[in-house]
DORONU-191359 format. One record per atom (N, C-alpha, C, O): x, y, z; residue number from 1; atom name. Coordinates in Angstrom, 3 decimals. Last residue first. Layout:
NODE         X         Y         Z   nr  atom
NODE         X         Y         Z  NUM    CA
...
***
This chain:
NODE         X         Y         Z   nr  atom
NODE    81.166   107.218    90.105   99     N
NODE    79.471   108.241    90.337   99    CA
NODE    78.443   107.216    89.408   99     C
NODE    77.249   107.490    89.282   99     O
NODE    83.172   106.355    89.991   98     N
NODE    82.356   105.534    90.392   98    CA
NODE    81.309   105.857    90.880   98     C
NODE    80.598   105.294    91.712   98     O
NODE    84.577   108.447    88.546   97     N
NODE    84.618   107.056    88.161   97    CA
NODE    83.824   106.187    88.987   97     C
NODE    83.826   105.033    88.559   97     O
NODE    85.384   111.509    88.716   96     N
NODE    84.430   110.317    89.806   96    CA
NODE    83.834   108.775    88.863   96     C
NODE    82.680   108.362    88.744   96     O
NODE    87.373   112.975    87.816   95     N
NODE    86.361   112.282    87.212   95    CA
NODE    84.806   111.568    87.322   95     C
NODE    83.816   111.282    86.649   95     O
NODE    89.229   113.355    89.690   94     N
NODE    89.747   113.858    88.550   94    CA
NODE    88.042   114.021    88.005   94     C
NODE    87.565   115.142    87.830   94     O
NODE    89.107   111.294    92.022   93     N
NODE    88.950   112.678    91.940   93    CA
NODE    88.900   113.770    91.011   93     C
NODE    88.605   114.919    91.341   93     O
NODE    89.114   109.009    90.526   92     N
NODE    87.627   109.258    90.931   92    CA
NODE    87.984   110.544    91.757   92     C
NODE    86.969   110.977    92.303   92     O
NODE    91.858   108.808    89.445   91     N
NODE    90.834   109.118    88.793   91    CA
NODE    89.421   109.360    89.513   91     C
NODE    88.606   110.007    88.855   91     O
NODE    93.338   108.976    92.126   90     N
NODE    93.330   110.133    91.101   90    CA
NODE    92.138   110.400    90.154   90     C
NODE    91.548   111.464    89.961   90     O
NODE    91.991   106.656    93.106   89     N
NODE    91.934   107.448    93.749   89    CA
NODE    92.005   108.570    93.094   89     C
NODE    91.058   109.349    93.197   89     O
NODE    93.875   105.038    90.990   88     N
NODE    92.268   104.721    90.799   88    CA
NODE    91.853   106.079    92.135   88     C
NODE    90.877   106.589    91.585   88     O
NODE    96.422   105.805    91.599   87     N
NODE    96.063   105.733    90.233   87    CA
NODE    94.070   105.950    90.349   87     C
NODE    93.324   106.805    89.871   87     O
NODE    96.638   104.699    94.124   86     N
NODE    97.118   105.834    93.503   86    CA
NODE    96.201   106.851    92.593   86     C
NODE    95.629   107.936    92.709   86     O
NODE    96.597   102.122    93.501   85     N
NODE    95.926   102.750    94.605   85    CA
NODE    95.931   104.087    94.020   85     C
NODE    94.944   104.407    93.358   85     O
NODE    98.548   101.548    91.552   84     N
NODE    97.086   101.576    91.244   84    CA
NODE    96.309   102.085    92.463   84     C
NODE    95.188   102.512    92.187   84     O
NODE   101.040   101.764    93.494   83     N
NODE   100.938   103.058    92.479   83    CA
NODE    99.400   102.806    91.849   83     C
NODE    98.853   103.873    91.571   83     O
NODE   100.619   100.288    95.679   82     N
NODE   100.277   101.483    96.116   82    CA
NODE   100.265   102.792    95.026   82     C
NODE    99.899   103.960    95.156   82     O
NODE   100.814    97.868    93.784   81     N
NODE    99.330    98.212    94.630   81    CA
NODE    99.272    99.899    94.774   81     C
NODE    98.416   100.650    94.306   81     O
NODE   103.325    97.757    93.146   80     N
NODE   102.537    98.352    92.074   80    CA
NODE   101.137    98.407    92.694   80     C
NODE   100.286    99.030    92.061   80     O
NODE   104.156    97.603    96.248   79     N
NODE   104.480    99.076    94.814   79    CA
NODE   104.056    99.411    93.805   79     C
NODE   104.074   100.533    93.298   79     O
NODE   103.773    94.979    95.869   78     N
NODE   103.358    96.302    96.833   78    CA
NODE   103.729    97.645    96.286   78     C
NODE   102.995    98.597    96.023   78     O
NODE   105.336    93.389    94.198   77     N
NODE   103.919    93.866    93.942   77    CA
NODE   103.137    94.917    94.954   77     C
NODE   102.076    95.497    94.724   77     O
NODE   107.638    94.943    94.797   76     N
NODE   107.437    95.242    93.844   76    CA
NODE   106.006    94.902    93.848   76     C
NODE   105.242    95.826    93.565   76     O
NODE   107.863    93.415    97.462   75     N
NODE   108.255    94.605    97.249   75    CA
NODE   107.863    95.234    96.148   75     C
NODE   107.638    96.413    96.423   75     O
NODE   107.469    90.483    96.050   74     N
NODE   106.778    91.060    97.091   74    CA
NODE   106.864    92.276    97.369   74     C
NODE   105.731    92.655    97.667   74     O
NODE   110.021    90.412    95.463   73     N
NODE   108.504    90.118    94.749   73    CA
NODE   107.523    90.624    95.415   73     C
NODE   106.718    91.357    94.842   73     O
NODE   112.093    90.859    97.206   72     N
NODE   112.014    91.776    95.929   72    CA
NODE   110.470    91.535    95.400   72     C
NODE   109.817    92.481    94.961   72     O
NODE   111.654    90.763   100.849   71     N
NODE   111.011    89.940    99.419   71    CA
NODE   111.356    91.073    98.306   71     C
NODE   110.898    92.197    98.510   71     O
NODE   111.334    92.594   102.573   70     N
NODE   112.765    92.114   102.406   70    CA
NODE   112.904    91.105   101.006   70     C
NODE   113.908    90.808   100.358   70     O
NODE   110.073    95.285   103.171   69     N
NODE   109.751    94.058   102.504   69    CA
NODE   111.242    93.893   101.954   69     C
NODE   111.989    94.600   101.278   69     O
NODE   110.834    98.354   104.178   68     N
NODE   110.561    96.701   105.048   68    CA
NODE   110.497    95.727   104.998   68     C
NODE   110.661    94.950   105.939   68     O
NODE   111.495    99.744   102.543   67     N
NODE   112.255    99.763   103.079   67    CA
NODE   112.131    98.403   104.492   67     C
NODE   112.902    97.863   105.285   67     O
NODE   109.995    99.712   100.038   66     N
NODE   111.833    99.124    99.607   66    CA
NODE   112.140    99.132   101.041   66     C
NODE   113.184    98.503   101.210   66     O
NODE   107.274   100.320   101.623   65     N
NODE   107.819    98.928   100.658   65    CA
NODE   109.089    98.574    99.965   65     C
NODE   109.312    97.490    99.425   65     O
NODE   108.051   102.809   102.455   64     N
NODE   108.450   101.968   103.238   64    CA
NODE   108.005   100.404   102.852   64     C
NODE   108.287    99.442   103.566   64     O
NODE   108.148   103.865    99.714   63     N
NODE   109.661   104.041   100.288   63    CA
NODE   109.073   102.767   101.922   63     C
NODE   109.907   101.941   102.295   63     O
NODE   105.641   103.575    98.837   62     N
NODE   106.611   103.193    98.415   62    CA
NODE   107.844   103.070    99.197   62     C
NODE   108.465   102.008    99.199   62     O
NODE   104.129   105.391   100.549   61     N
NODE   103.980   104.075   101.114   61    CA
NODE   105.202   103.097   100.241   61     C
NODE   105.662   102.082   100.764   61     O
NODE   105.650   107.954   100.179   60     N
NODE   105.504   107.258   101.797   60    CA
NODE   105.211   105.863   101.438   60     C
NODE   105.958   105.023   101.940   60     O
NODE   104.577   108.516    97.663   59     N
NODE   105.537   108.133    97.947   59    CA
NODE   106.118   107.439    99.368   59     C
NODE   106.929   106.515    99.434   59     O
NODE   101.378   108.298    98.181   58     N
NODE   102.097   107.116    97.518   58    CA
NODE   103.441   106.876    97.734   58     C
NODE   103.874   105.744    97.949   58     O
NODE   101.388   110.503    99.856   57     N
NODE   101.499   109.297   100.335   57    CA
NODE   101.926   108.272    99.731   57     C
NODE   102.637   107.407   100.242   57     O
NODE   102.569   112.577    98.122   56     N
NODE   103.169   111.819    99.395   56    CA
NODE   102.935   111.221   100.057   56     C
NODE   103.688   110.975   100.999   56     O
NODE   100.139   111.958    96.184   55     N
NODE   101.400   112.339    95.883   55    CA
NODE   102.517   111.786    96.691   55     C
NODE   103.267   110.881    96.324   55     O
NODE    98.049   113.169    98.136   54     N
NODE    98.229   111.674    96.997   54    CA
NODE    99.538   111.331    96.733   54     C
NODE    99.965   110.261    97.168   54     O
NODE    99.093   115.897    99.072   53     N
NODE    98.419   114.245    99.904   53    CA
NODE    98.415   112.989    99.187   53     C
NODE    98.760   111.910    99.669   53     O
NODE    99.232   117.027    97.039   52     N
NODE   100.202   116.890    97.969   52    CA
NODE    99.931   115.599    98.614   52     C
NODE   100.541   114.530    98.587   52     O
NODE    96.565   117.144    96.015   51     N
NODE    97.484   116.299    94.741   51    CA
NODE    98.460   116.187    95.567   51     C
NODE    99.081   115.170    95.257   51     O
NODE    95.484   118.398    97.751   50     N
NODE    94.724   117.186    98.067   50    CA
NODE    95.769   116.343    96.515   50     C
NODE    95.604   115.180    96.146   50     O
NODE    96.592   120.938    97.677   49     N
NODE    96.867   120.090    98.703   49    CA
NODE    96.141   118.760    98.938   49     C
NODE    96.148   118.134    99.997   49     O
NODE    95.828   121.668    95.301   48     N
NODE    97.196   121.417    95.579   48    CA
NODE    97.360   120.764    96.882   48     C
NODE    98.336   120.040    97.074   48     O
NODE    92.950   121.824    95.303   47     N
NODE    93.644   120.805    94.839   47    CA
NODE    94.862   120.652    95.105   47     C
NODE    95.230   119.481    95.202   47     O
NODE    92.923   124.066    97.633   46     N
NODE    92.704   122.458    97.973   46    CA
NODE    92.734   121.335    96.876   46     C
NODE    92.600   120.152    97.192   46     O
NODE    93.891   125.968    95.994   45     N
NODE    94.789   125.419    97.141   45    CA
NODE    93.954   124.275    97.657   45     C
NODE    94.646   123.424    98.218   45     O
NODE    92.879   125.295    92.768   44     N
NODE    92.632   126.401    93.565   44    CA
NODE    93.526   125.677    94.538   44     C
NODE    94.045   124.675    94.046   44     O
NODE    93.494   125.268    89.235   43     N
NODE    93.808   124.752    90.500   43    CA
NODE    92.998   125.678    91.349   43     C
NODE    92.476   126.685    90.873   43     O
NODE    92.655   125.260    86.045   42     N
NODE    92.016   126.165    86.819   42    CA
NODE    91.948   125.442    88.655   42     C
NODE    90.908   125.170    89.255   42     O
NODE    93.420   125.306    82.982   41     N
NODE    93.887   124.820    84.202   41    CA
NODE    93.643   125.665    85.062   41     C
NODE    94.205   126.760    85.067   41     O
NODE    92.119   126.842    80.795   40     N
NODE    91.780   125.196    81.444   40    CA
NODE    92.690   124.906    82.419   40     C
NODE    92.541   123.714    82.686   40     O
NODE    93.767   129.071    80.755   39     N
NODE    92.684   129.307    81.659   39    CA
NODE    92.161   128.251    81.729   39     C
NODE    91.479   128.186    82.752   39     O
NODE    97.394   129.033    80.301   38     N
NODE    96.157   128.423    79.784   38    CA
NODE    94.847   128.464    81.083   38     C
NODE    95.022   127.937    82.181   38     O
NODE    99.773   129.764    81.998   37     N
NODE    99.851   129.784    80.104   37    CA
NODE    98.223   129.751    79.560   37     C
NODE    97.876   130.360    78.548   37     O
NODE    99.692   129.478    84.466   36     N
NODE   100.102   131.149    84.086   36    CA
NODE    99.788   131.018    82.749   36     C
NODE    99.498   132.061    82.162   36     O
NODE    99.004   126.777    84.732   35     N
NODE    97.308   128.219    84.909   35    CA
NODE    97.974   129.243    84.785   35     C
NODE    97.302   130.267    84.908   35     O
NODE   101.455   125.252    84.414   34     N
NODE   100.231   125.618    83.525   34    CA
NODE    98.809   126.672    83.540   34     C
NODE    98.005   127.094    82.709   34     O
NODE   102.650   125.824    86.760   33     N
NODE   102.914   126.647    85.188   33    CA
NODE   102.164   126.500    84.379   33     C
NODE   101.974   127.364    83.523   33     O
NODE   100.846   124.188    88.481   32     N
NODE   100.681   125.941    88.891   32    CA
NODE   101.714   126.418    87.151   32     C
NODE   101.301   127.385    86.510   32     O
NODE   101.287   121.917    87.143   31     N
NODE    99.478   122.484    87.216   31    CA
NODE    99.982   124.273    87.343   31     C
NODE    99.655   125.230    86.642   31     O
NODE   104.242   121.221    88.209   30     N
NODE   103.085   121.261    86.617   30    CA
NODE   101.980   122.218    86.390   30     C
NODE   101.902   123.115    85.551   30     O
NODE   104.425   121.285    90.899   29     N
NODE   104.644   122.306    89.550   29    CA
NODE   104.091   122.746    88.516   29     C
NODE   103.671   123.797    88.030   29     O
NODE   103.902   118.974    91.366   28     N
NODE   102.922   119.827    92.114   28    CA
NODE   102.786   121.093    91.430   28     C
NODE   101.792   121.804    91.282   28     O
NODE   106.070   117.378    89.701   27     N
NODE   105.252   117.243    89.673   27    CA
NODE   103.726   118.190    90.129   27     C
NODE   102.694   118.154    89.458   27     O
NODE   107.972   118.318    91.741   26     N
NODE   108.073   118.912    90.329   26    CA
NODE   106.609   118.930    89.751   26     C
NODE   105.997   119.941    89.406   26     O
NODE   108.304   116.780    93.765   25     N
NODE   107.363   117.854    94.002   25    CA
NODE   107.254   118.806    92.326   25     C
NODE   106.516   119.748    92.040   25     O
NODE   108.525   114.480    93.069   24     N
NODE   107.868   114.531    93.482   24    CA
NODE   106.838   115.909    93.532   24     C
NODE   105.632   116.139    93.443   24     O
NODE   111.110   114.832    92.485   23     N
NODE   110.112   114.707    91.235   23    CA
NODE   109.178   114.382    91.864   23     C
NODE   108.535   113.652    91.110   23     O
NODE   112.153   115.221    95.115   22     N
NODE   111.927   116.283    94.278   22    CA
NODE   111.349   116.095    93.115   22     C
NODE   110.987   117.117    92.532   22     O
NODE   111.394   112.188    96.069   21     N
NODE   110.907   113.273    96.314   21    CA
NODE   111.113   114.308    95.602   21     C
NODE   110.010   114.649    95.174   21     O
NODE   113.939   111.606    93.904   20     N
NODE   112.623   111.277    93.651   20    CA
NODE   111.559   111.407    94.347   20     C
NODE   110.539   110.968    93.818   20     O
NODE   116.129   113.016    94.776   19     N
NODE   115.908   113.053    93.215   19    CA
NODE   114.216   112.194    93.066   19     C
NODE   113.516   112.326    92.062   19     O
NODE   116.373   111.784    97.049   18     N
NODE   116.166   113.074    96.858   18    CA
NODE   115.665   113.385    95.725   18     C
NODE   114.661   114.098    95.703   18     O
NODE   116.640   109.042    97.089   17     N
NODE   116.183   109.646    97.692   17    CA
NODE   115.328   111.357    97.537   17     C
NODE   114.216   111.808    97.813   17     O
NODE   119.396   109.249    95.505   16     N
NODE   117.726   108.823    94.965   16    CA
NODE   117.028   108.856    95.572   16     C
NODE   116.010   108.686    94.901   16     O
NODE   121.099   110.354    97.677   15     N
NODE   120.605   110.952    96.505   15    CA
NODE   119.712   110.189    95.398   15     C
NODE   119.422   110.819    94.381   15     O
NODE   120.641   108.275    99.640   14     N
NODE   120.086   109.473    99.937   14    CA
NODE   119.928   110.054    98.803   14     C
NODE   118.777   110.413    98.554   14     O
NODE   121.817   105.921    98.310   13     N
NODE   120.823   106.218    98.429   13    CA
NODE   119.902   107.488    98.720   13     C
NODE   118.792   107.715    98.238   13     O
NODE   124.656   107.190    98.030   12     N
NODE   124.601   106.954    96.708   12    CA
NODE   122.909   106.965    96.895   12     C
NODE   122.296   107.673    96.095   12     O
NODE   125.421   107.472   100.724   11     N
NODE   125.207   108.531   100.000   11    CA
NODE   124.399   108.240    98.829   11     C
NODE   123.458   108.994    98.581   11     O
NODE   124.944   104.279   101.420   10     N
NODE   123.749   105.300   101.685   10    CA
NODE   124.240   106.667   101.249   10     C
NODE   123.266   107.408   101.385   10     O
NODE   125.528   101.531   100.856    9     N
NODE   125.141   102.744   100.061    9    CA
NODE   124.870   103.969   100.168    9     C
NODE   124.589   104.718    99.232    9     O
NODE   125.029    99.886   102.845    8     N
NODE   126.028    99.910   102.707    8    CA
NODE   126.600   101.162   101.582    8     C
NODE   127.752   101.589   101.501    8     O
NODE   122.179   100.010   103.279    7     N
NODE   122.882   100.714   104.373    7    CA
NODE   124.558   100.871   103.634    7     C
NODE   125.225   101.878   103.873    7     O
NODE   120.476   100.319   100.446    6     N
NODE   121.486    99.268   101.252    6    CA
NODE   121.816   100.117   102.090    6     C
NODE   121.770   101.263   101.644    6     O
NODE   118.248   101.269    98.997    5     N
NODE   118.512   101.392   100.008    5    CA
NODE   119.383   100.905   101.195    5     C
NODE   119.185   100.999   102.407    5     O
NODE   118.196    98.828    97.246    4     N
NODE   118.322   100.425    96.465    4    CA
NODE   118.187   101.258    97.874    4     C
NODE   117.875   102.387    97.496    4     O
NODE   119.349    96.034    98.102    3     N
NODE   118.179    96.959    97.438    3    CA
NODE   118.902    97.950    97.409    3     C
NODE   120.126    97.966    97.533    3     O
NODE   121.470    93.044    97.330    2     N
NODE   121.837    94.587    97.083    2    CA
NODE   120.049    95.469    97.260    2     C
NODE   119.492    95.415    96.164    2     O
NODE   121.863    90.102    98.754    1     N
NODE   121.093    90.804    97.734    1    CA
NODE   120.993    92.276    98.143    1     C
NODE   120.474    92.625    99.203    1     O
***
């Protein structure tokens, strides 16, 4: 059974690799083109570095759920943990959802 990190792949992996850290960081993008267009977006450097931290960790914890869990089921429900981890962390910074 083939993952998306086969050793036997690995140009073909490195460049999804890449392509999804760099939408990674595209993502960090967003916010800073949006405060040149619109004064509701109002970042300062500890959101950017506290959306860096979310951001790469989720991706960190993803990449070492394709890269240890040898289970596809199991791989995938760990992936969707670490993207609602994610998810519910964003919102009680965004919001505080549990003020």
């Amino acid at each position: 059974m083939s993952t998306i990190y086969d050793d036997s792949l690995p140009q073909q992996s490195s460049r999804l690799r890449l392509a999804l850290w760099g939408f990674a960081g595209l993502l960090l993008l967003i916010p800073a083109v949006a405060m040149q267009f619109t004064s509701e977006v109002n970042w300062g450097a500890e959101d950017f570095i506290a959306a860096a931290v979310l951001i790469g960790g989720a991706g960190l914890g993803i990449e070492l759920a394709v890269r240890l869990v040898k289970s596809r089921t199991a791989m995938f429900a760990l992936i969707a943990g670490v993207i609602g981890l994610m998810l519910l962390v964003w919102a009680e910074l965004a919001v505080g959802i549990f003020d």
